[in-house]
C-alpha positions in Angstrom: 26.9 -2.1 31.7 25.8 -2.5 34.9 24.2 -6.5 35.0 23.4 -6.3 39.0 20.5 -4.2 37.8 18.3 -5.0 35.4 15.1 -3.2 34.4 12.2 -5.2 32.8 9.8 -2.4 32.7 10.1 1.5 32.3 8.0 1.5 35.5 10.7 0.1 37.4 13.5 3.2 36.7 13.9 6.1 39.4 13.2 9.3 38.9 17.0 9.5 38.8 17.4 7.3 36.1 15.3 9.1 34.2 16.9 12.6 34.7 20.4 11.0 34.0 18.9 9.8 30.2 20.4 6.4 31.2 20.8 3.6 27.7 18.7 0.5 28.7 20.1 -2.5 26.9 17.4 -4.4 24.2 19.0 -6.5 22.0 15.5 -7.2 20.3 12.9 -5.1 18.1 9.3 -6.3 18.0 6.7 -6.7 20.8 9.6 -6.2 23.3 9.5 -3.2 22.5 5.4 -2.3 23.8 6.4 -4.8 26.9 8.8 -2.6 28.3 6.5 0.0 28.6 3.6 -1.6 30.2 2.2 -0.6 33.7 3.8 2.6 32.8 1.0 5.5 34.1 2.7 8.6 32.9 2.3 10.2 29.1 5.0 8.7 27.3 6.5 9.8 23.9 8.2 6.5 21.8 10.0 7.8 19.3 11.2 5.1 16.4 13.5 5.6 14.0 11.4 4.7 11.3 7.1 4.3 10.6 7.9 0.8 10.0 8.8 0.4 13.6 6.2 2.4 14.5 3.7 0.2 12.6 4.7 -2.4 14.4 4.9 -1.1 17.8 1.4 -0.2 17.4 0.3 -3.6 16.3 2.0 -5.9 18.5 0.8 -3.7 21.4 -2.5 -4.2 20.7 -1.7 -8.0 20.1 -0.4 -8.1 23.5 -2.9 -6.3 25.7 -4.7 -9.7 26.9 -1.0 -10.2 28.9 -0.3 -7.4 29.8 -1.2 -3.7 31.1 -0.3 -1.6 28.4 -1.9 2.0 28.1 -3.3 3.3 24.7 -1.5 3.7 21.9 -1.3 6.7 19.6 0.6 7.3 16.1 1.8 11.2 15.3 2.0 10.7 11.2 4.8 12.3 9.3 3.5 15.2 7.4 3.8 13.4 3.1 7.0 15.1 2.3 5.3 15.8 -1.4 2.8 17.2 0.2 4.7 20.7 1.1 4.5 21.4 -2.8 1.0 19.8 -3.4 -2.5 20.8 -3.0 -3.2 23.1 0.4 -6.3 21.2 1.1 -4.1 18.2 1.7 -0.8 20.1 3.6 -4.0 21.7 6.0 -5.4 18.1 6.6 -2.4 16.7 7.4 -1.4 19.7 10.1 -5.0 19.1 11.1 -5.0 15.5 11.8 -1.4 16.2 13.5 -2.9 18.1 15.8 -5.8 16.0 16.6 -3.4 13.7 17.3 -1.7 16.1 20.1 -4.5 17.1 21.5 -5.9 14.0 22.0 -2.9 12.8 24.1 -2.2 15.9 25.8 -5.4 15.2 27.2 -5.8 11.3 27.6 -2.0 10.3 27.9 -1.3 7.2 27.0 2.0 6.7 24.5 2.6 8.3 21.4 4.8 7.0 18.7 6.5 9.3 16.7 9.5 9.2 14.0 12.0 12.0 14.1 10.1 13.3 10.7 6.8 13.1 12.6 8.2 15.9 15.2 9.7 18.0 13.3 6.3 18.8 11.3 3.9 21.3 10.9 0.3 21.4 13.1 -2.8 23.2 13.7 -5.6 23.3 16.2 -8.8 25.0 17.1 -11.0 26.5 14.1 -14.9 26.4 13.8 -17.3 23.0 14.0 -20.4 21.7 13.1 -22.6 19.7 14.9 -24.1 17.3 12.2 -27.3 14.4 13.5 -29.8 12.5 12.3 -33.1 14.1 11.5 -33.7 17.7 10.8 -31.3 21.0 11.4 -28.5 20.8 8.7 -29.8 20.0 5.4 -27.5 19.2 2.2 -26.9 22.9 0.9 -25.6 24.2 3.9 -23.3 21.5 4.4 -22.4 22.2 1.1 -21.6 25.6 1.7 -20.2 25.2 4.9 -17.7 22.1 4.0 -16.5 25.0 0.9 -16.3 28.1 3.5 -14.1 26.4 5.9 -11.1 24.8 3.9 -12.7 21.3 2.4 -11.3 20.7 -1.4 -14.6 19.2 -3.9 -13.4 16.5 -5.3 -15.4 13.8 -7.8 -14.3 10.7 -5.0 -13.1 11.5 -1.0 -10.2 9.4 -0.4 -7.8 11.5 1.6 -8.5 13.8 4.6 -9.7 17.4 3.8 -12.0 16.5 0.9 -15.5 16.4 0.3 -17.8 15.1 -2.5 -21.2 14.6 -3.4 -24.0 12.8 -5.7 -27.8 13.9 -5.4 -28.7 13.0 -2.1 -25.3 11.7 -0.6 -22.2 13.7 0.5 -19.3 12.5 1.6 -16.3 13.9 3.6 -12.8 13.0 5.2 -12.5 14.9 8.5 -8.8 14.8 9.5 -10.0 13.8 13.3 -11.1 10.5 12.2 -9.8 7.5 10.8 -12.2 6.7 8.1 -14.0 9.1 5.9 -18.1 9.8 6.6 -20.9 9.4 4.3 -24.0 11.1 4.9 -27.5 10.5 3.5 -30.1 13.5 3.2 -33.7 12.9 2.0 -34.7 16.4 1.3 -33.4 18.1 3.5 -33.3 15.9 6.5 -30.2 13.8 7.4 -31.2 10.3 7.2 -28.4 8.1 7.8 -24.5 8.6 8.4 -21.5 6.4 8.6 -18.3 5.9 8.2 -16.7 3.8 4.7 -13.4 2.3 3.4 -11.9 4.4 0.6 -10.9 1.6 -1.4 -14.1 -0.8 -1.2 -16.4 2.3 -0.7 -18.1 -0.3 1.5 -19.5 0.7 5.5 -17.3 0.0 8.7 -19.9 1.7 11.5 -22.7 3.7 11.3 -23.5 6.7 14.1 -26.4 9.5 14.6 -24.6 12.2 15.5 -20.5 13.7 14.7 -18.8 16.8 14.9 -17.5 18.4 11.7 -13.9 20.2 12.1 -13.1 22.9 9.9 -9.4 23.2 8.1 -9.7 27.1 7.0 -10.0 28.5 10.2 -7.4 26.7 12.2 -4.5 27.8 13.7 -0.5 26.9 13.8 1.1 25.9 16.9 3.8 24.9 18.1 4.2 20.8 18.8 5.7 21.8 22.0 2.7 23.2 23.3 1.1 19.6 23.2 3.4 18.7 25.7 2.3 17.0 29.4 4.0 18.4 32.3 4.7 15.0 33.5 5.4 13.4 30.0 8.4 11.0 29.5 10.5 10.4 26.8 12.2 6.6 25.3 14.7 7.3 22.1 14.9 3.8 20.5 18.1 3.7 19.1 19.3 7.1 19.1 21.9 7.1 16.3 19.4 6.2 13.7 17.2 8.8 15.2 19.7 10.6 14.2 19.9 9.4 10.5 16.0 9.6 10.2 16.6 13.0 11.1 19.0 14.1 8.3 17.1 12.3 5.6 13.7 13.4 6.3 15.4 17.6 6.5 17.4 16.4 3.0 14.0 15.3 1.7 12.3 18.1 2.8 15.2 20.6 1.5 14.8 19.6 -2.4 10.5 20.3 -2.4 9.7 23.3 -3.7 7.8 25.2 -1.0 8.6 23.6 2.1 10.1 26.9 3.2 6.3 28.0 3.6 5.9 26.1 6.4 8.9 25.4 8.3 9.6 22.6 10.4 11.0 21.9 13.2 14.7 21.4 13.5 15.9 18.0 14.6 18.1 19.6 17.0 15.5 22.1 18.5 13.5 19.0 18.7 16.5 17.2 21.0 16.9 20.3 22.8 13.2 20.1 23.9 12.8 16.2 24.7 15.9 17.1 26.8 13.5 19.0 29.1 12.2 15.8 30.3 13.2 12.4 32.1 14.0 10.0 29.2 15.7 7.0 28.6 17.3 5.5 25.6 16.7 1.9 24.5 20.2 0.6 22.3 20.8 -3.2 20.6 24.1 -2.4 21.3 25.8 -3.6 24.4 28.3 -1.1 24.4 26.2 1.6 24.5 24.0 0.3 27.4 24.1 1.2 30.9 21.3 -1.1 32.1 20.6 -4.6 31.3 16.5 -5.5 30.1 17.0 -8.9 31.1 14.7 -10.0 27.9 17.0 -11.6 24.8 15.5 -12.6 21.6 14.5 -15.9 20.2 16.3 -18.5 18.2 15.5 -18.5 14.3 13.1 -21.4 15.1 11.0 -20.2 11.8 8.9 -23.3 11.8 11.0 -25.9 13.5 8.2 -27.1 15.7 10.9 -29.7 17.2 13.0 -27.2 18.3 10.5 -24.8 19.0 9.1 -27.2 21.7 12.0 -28.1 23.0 12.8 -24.9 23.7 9.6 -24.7 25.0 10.2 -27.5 27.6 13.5 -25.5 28.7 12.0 -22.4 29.9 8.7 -23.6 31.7 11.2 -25.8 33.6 12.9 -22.6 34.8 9.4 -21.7 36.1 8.5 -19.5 32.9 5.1 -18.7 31.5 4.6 -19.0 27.7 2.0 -17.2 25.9 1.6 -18.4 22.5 0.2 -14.8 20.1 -1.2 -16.9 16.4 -3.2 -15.7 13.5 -3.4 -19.5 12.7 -6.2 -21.7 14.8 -4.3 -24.5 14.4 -1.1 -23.0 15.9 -3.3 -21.9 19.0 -4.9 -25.5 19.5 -1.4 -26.7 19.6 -0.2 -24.1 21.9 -3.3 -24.8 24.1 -2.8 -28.7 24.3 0.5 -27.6 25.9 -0.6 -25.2 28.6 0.4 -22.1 26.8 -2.1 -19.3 27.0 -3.0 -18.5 23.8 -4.6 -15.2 22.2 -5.4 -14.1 18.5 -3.2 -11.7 17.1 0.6 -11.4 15.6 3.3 -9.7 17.1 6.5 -8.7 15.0 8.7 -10.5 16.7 8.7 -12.7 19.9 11.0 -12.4 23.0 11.9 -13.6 25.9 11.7 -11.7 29.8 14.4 -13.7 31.8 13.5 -11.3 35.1 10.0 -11.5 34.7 10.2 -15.2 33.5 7.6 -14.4 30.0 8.5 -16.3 26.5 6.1 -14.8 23.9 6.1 -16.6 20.5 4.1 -15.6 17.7 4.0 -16.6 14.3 7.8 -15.7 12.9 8.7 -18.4 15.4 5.9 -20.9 14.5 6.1 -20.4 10.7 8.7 -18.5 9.5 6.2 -15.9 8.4 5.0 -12.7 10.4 1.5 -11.2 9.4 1.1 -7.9 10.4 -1.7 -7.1 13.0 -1.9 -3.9 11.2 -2.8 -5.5 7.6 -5.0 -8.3 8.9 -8.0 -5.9 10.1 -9.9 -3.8 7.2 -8.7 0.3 8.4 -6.7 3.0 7.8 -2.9 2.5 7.5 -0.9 3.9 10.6 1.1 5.8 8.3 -1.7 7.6 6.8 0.1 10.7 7.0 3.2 8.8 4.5 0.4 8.3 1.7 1.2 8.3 -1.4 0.0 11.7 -3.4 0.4 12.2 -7.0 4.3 12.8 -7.8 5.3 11.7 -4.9 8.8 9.7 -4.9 8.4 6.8 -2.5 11.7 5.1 -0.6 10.8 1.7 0.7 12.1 1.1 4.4 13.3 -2.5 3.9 14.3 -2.2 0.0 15.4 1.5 -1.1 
């Protein structure tokens, strides 16, 4: 490994660095992981070995954001291996939502996260819409009608995308392009009020006057290629589980009865095409890195306040800054009485930047206990895509 030079940041690398798909050295998951990549302009592709990685990713970049320039992040779901056998309603949802997904960062950049599973699905694009607003011009029936026509399944309850129910004066539908599910409210046949609502409380999260209704019949495939940014880059976090994720989501996928309807994408065609642009690989391993991070993880402090200030002491003597990320108020008045800068939030797990002179320390360090960004705010899992459907055998990331 080369320890002269040592890359804190993606944005940092050469061109040539890139197109020589050089291993950078990170011994450390967690919100190291989004911190490499800030300040980075370019489309980036993230791809994790697992949606548990990708879950937290997501969340510790958005915990992180008040310290650093990080662009928006985006989540590709797996397609619900279950699903390839189950209703078409929810297999055309899913391939819609995918492609929403693609679109979206085709056109806005930004980095997406994807597992190995996630690119080697199924999507579709285009297909008819609906201008729905407030006040007269679409009234109940033809919504109706037109929600039937163009590939919506009636069910009694919506609570997974490409559904649609309704009771007297009230329908309700999941539109793959958004994250929550929509209620409308007619009063003859004028719309009076629509927002969005949590499956599982039923209650509101946001009301609007006006959306744009996709339709899942008329859609077409495409390729995920196609999605593609001319200037996109790739990072492979830990390539030889990539590798593993690979295999078990094709084994998976092998034993469902009719996946063969809609084939996905090989792993290797997959590595074949990423190969087409600059990438890097990020490796724990030290043998397999070329390139040093310069960022190392933290002690198991897991509460050890003593310790944890000590340690503290160490690195702002060195000339570090140390931003404290809590859930708890009382762990960010005690981070504040010591000249930290403090933010609400959790991060996975926290780090340390040696070149750029940054300790972050979240709540793993301070308590023992990490609290997922992701399950602390009342939305949509990241891994909507993974739901569970009826039948479907489930495989636990941490337990088997």
């Amino acid at each position: 490994m080369d320890t002269a030079r040592v890359c804190c940041k993606l944005s940092q690398l050469d061109i040539s660095d890139w197109r020589k798909n050089i291993s950078l050295h990170l011994p450390v998951a967690g919100a190291a992981r989004p911190w490499l990549c800030r300040e980075f302009s370019r489309p980036l592709l993230v791809v994790l070995p697992n949606s548990r990685f990708v879950r937290d990713f997501s969340a510790d970049a958005d915990s992180m954001r008040p310290f650093a320039e990080l662009p928006a992040v985006s989540v590709l779901p797996e397609i619900a291996i279950a699903s390839y056998s189950d209703s078409s309603h929810i297999m055309e949802a899913q391939k819609a939502a995918r492609g929403e997904v693609m679109d979206g960062w085709r056109a806005g950049g930004g980095i997406l996260l994807a597992t190995p599973g996630a690119l080697m699905g199924p999507v579709s694009l285009g297909g008819d819409r609906m201008e729905l607003a407030c006040g007269p011009g679409v009234s109940r029936s033809f919504m109706l009608e037109w929600l039937h026509a163009h590939g919506y399944e009636k069910t009694d309850i919506v609570w997974t995308p490409g559904q649609f129910a309704y009771h007297g004066g009230i329908v309700d539908f999941f539109d793959p392009a958004y994250a929550w599910p929509v209620r409308v409210e007619f009063f003859d046949d004028d719309v009076e009020s629509m927002r969005y609502f949590a499956t599982d409380t039923q209650r509101s999260v946001g009301s609007f006057s006006r959306i744009e209704i996709r339709a899942l019949a008329s859609r077409r495939a495409v390729s995920i290629e196609d999605f593609f940014p001319s200037d996109a880059h790739v990072v492979l976090v830990e390539p030889s589980e990539l590798e593993n994720a690979a295999d078990s989501y094709s084994w998976l996928r092998a034993g469902v009865d009719g996946a063969g309807e809609d084939k996905a994408l090989e792993w290797g065609d997959a590595e074949r095409f990423l190969a087409l642009f600059p990438r890097v690989r990020l490796a724990a391993s030290i043998a397999r890195a070329e390139r040093g991070s310069g960022i190392t993880g933290l002690p198991g402090f897991r509460g050890r306040m003593r310790d944890l200030e000590a340690y503290c002491l160490d690195v702002q003597r060195r000339g570090a800054v140390i931003s404290l990320i809590s859930e708890a108020e009382h762990f960010r008045d005690w981070g504040f009485g010591r000249g930290y800068q403090v933010s609400k939030g959790s991060v996975s797990e926290g780090f340390y930047d040696s070149s750029s002179k940054a300790l972050f320390i979240g709540d793993l360090e301070l308590s023992g206990v990490s609290v997922s960004a992701a399950s602390s705010q009342a939305r949509v899992p990241l891994d909507w895509g993974e739901r569970l459907v009826h039948g479907q055998w489930a495989v636990h990331d941490d337990y088997g």
